[in-house]
Every structure is written in structure tokens, then in C-alpha cells.
LUMMARDREN-372466 format. One record per atom (N, C-alpha, C, O, CB): residue in three letters; x negated, y, z negated. Coordinates in steps of 0.001 Angstrom, whole numbers, plus 500000, padded with zeros to 6 digits. Glycine has a CB too. Layout:
BEGIN
alaXYZ
...
This chain:
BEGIN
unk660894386152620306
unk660889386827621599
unk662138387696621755
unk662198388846622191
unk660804385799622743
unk663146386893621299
unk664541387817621719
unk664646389084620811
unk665027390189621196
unk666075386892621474
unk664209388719619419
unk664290389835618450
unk663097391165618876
unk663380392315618542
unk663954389096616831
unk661920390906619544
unk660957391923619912
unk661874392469621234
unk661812393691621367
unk659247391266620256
unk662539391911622024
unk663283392567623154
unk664141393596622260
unk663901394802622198
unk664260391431624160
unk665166392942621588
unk665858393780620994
unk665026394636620511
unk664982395513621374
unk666641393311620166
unk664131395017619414
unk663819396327618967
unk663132397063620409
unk662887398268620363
unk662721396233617542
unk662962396608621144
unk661735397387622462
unk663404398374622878
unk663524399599622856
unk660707395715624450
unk664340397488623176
unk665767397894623789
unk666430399274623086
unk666925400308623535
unk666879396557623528
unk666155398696621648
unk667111400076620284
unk666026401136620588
unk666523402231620853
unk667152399593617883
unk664865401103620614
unk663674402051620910
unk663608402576621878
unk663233403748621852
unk662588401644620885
unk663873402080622898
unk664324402757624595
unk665113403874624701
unk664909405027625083
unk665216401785625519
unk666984402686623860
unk667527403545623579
unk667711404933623263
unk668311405836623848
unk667666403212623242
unk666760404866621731
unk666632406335620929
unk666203407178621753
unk666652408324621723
unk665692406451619723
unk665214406792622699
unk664651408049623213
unk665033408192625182
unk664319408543626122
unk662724407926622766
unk667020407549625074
unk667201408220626055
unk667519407251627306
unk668365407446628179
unk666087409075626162
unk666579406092627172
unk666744405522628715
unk667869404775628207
unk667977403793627472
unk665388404542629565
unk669063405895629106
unk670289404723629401
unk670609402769629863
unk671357401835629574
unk670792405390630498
unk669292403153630846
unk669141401421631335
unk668897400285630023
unk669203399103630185
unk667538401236632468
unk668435400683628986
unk668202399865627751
unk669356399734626982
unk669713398757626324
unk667172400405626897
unk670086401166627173
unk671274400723626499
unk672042400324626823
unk672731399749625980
unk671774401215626019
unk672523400314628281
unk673249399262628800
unk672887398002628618
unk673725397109628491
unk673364399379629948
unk671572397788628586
unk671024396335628377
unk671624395990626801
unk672241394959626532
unk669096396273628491
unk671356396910625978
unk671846396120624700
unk673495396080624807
unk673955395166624123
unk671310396951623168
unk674583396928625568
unk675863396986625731
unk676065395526625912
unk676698394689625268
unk676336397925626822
unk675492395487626752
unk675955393625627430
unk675745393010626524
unk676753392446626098
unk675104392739628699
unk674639392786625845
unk673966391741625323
unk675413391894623700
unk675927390855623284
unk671766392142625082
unk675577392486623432
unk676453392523621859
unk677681392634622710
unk678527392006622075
unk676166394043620474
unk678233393089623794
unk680146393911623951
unk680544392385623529
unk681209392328622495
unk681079394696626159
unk680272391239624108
unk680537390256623698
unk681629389845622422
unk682827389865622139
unk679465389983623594
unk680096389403621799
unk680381389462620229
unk681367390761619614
unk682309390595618840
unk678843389593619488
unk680981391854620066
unk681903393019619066
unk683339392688619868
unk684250392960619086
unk681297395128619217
unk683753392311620854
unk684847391749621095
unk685200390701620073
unk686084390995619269
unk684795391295622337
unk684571389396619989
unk685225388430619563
unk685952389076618520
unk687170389088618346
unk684456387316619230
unk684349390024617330
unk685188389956616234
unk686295391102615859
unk686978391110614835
unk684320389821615209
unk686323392157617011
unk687645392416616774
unk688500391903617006
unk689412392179616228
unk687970393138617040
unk688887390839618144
unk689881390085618270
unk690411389038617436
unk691405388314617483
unk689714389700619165
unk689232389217616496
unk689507388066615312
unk690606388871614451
unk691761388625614104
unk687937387598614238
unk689559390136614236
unk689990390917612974
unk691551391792613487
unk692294392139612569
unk688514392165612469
unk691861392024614547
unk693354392504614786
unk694152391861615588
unk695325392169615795
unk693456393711615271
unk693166390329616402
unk694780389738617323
unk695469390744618638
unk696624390979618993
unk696318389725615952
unk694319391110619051
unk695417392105619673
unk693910392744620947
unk692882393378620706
unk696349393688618055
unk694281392380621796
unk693595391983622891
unk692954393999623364
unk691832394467623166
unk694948390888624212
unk694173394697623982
unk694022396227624242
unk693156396414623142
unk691947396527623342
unk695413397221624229
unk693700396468621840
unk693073396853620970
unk691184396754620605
unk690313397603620423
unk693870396301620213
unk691203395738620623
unk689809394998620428
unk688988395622621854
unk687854395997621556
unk690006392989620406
unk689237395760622953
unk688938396535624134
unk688167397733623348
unk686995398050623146
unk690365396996625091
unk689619398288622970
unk689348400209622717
unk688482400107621640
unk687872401117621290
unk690882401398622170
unk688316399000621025
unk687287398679619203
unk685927399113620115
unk685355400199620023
unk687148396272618190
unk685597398145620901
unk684576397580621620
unk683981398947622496
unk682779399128622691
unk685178396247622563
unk684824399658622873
unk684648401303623854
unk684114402498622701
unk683393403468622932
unk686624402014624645
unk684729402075621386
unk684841402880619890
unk683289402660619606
unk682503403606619655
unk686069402086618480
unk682892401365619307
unk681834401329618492
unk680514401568619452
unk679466401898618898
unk681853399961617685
unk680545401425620722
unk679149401845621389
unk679600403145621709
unk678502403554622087
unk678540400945622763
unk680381404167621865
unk680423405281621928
unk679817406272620947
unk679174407302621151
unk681447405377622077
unk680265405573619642
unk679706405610618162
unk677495405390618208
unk676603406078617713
unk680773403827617177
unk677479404397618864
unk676456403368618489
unk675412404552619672
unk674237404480619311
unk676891401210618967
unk675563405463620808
unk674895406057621284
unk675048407563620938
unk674210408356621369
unk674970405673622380
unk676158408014620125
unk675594409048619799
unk674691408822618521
unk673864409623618086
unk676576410007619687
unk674975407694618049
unk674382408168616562
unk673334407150616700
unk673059406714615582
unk675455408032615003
unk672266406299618130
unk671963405278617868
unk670492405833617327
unk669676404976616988
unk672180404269618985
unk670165407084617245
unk668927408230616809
unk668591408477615229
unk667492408852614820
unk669399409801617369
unk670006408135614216
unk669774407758613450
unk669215406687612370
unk668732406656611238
unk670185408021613575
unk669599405797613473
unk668783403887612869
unk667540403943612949
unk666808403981613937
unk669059402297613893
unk667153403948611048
unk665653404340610980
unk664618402934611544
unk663440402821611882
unk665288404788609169
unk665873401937611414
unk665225400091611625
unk665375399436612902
unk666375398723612821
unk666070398895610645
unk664938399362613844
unk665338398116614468
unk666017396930614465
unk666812396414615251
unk664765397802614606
unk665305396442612901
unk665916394999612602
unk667190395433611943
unk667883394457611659
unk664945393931611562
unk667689396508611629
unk668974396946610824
unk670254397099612133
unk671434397378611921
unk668605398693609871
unk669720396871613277
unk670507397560614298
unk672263396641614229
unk673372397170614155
unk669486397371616042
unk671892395069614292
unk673042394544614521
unk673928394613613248
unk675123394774613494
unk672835393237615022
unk673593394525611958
unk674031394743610447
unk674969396397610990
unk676183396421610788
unk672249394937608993
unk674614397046611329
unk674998398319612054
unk675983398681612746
unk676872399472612430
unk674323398585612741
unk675785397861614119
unk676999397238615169
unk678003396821614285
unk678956397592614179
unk676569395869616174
unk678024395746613598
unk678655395289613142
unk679787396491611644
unk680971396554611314
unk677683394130612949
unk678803397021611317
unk679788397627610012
unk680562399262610717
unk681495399932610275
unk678437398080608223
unk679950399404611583
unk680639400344612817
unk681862399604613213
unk682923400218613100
unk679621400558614271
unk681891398426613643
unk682939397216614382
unk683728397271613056
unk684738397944613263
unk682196395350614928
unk683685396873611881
unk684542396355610710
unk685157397838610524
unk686373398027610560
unk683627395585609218
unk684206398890610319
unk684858400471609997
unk686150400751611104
unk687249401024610622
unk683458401879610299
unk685993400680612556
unk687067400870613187
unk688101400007612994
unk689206400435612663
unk686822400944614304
unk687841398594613192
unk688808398141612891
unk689975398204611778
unk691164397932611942
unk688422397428612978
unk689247398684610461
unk689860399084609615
unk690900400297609536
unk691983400290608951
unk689066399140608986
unk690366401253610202
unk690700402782610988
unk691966402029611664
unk693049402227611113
unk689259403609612342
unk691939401060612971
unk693270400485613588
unk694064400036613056
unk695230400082613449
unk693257399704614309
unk693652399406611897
unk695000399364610792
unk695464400077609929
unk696506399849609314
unk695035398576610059
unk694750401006609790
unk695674402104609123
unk696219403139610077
unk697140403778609568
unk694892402893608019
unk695880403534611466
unk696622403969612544
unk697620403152612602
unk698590403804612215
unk695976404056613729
unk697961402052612875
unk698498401067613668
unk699260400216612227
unk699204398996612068
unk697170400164614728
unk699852401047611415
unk700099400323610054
unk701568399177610405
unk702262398813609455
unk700501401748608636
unk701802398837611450
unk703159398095612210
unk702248396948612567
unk701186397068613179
unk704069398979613750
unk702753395867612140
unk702170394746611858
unk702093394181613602
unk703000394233614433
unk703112393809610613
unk700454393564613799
unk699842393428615342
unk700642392466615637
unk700902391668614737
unk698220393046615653
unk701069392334616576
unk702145391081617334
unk700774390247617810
unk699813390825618319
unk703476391725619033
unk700830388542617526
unk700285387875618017
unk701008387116619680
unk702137386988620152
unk700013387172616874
unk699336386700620194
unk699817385631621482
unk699886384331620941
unk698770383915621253
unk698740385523622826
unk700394383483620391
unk699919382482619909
unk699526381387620892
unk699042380289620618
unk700743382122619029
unk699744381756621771
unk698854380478623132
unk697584381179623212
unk696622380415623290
unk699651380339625172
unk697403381996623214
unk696152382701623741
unk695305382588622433
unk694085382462622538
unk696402384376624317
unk695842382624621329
unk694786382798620094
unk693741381945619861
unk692628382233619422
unk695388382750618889
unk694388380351620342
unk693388378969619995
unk692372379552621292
unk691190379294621063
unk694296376909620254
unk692565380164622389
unk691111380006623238
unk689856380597622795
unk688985380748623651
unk691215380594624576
unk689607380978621522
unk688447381503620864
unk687752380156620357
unk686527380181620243
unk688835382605619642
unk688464378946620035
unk687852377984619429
unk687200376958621023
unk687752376628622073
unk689112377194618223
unk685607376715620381
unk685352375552621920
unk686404374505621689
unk686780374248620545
unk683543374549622051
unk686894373885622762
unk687772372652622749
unk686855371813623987
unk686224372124624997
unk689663373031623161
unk687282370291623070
unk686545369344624199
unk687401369122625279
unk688549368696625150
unk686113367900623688
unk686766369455626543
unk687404369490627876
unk687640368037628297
unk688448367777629189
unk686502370269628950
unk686889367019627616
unk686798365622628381
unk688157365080626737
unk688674364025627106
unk684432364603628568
unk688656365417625506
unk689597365006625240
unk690879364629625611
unk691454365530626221
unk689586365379624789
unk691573363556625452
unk692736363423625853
unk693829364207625367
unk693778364633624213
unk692951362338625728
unk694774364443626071
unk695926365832625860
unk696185365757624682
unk695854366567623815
unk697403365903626638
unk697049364383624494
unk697486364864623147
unk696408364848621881
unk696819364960620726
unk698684363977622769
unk695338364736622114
unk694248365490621382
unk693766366600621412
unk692939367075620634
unk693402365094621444
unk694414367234622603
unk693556368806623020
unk695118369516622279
unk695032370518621569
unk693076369306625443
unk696464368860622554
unk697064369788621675
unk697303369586620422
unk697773370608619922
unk698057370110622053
unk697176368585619551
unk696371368344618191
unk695803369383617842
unk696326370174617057
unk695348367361618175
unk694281369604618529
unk693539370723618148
unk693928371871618401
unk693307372655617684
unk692488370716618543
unk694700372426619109
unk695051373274619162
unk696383373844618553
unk696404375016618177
unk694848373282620064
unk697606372964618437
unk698257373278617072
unk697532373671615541
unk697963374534614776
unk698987372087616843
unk696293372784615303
unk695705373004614000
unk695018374395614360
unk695313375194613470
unk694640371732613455
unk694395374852615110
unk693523375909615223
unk694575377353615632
unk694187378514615763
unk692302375453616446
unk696072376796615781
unk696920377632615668
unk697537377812614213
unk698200378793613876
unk697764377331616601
unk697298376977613586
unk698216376761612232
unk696893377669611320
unk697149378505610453
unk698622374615611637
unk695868377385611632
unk693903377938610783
unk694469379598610831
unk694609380387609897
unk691644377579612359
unk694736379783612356
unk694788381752612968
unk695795382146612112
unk695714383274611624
unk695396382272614921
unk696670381477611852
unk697875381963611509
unk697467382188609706
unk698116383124609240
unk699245380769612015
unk696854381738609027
unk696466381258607548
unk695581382790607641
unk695792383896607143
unk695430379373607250
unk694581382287608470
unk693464383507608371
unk694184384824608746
unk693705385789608150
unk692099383285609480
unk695165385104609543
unk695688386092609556
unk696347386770608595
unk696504387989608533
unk696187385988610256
unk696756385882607791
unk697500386491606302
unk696995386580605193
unk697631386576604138
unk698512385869605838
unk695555386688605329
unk694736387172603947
unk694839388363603823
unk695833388914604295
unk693291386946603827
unk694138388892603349
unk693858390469602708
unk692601390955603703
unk691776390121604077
unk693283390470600729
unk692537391941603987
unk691863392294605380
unk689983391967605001
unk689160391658605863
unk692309394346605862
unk689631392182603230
unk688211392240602523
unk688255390543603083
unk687358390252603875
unk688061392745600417
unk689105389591602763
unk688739388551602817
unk688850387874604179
unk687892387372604768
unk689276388031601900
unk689840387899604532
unk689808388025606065
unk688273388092607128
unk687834387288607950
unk690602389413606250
unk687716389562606604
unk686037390165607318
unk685299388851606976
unk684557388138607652
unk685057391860606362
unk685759388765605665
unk684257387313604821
unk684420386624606212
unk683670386656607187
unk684831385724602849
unk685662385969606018
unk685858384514606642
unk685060384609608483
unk684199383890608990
unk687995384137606668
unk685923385975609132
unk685364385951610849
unk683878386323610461
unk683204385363610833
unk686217387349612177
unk683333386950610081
unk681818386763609768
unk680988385825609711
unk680033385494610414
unk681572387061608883
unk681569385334608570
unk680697383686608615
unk680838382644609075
unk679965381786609208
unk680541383075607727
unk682296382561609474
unk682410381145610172
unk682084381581611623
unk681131380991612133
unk684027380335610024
unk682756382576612419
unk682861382937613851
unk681495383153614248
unk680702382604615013
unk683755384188614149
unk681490384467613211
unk679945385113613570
unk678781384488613601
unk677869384872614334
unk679555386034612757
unk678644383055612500
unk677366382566611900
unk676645383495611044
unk675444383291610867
unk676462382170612918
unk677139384358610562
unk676072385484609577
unk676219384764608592
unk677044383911608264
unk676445387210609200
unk674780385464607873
unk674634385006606475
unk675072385690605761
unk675532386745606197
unk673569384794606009
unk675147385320603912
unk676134386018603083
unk675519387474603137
unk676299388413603299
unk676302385361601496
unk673996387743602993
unk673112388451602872
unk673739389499603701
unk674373390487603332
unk671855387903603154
unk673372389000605179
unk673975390051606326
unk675583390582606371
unk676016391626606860
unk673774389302607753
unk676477389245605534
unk677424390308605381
unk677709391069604542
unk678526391988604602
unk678260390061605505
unk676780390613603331
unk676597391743602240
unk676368393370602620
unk676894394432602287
unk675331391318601437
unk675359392978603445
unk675021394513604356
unk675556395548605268
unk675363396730605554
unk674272394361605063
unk676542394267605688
unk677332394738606624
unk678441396077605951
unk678649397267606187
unk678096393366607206
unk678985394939604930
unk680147395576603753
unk680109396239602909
unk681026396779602291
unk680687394981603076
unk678509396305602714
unk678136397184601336
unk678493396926600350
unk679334397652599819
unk678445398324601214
unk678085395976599804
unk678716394834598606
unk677519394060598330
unk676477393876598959
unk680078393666599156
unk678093393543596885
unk676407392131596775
unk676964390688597042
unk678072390196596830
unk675459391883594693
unk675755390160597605
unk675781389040597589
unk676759388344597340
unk677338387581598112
unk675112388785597086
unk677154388720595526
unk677897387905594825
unk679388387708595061
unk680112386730594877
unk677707388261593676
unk679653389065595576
unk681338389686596310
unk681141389039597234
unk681021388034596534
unk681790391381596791
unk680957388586598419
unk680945388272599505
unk681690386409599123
unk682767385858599352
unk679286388633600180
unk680020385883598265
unk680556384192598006
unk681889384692597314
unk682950384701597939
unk679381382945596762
unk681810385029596248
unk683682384993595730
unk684797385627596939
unk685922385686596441
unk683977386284594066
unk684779386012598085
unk685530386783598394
unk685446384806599512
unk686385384018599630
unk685144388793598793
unk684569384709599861
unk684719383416601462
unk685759382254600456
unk686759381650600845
unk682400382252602231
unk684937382208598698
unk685699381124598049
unk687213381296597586
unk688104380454597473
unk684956380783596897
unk687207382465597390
unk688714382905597482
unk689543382685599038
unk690641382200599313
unk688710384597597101
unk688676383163599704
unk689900382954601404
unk689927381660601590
unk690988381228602041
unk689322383639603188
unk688531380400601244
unk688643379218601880
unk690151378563600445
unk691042377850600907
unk686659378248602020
unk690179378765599553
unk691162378521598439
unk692595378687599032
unk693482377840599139
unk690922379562597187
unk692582380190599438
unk693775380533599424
unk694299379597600998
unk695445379153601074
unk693863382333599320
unk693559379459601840
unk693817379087603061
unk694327377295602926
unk695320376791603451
unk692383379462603986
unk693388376675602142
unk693577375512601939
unk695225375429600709
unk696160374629600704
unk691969374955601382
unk695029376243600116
unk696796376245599479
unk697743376227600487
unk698543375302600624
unk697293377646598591
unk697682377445601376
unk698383377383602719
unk699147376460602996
unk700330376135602891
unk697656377362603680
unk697263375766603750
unk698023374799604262
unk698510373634603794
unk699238372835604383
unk697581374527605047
unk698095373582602771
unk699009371940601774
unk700382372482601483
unk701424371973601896
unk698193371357599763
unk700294373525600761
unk701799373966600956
unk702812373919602138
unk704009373653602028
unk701796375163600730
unk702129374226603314
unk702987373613604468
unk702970372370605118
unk703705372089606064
unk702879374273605399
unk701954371461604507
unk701919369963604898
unk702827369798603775
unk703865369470604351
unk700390369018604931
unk703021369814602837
unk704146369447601479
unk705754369465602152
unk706567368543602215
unk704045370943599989
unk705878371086602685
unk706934371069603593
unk707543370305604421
unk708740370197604684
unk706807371661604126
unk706275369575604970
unk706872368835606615
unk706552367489605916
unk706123366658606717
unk705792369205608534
unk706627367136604885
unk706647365769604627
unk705285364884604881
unk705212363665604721
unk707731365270605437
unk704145365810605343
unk702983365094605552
unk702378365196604452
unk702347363982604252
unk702203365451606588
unk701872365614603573
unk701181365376602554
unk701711364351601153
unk702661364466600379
unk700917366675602247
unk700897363604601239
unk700711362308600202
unk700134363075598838
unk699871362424597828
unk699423360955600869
């Protein structure tokens, strides 16, 4: 049902009725937020991503020969700018680090010093994922944040399949070195 809305919506679109495309604006600004905020940390920024890619996404939404290709689309529009903001913006993004863990759900009925448990670790995760390489980096907010499949981010990136698994097994590697390397540090790791 939701996927026949969506193509009725991209089809509206093409031929004009603004009211559909606002309807699909809402329905994705969302998401194309999160994952720029994944992918640059940086709140203004991810805004102007989010203003970038449907500005993008209605002049050119006449070209999408697919319906079902539309969000694969959104999305490699979203990864293209973002990429564009880091090479504008080549001065490394200042993080919030209180603000970063509120992307992860946290259990509201946990006790504190369990809610800041989780949230030191999901500060210590941002901080790991932030210092990959930007190819591996995309893998990781894709599939874990996003829920996409390798497939869809294959599509997204223009890459096969096969780049994608080596690129998530490389970031989940390098991330897990990370962090043993800094549990080694603090005397926690056995």
C-alpha cells in the first residue's frame, strides 16, 4: 500500500502537482536529515543538505524513468551533496557531543546510570564512526541507521554488491580495533 502511494506521489509529482510533492517532502525530509546528520555532525549543515537535495529532487524529479528507483535516488543525491560539503567545508565539522547520542532510541524507563552507560558507549560508537574514511563511513549510516540493503546501497553508490560487504567489513573491523584499543588504554580490556 505504502509503496503504490509512493509511486501515485513521484507521478503526481512529474507532472506538476506541487501538493504530491510536498507530500513526498514530508514523508523522506526526515530520513534525508538523519542521514546527513550522520554523515557531517553538523546540524545547519544537514538542514541546507536536506533544502539541497529536494531542490535538486524537483527540478530534476522529470527525469526518474522508475518509481521504484525514486528513494535509491533521494538518497545518492543526499550522499552526492554531502560529499560536495566536505570538500567545500574541507575544516574539520566541530561535533555536539551531548547532542550526538539523541539519534540512538534510549530506554526512557532505564535507570540513570544505565541511560548514561548507553550513552557514553553510543558516544564513544559516533566518535569511531566519525573517523573512518567518508566510502566507509556511507556503508556503515546506510545500513545500520538507514536499514538498507547491501543491494540498495550498492545502487545508491554505484558500486557492486561485493564493494559495499568489504567496505561495512572493513568499517565494522576497523571500529572494533578502535575500540579495544581504547578499552586496552583504560585498563578495561582482559
Amino acid at each position: 500500500m505504502e509503496k503504490k502511494l509512493i509511486e501515485k506521489l513521484i507521478k503526481k509529482s512529474i507532472d506538476g502537482d506541487e501538493r504530491a510533492f510536498r507530500e513526498l517532502y514530508d514523508k523522506y525530509k526526515g530520513k534525508i536529515f538523519k542521514t546527513a546528520y550522520l554523515m557531517l555532525r553538523d546540524e545547519k549543515g544537514a538542514e541546507d543538505i536536506v533544502q539541497e537535495v529536494f531542490i535538486t529532487v524537483y527540478k530534476k524529479i522529470y527525469k526518474l524513468k522508475y518509481a521504484e528507483a525514486f528513494e535509491s535516488w533521494l538518497y545518492k543525491i543526499t550522499i552526492n551533496r554531502c560529499n560536495e560539503y566536505f570538500r567545500k567545508n574541507s575544516k574539520a565539522v566541530v561535533t555536539d557531543e551531548e547532542d550526538m547520542y539523541q539519534i540512538y532510541d534510549t530506554d526512557i524507563y532505564a535507570q540513570p546510570d544505565e541511560r548514561l552507560l548507553t550513552e557514553e558507549r553510543n558516544q564513544q560508537l559516533d566518535r569511531k564512526i566519525n573517523s573512518l574514511s567518508e566510502k566507509l563511513k556511507t556503508c556503515i549510516i546506510l545500513f545500520y541507521y538507514n536499514n538498507m540493503t547491501i543491494k540498495q546501497i550498492a545502487d545508491i553508490l554505484g558500486c557492486s554488491e561485493g564493494t559495499v560487504k568489504s567496505r561495512l567489513f572493513k568499517a565494522k573491523r576497523a571500529i572494533e580495533k578502535k575500540l579495544n584499543t581504547e578499552l586496552v588504554k583504560e585498563g578495561a580490556y582482559i
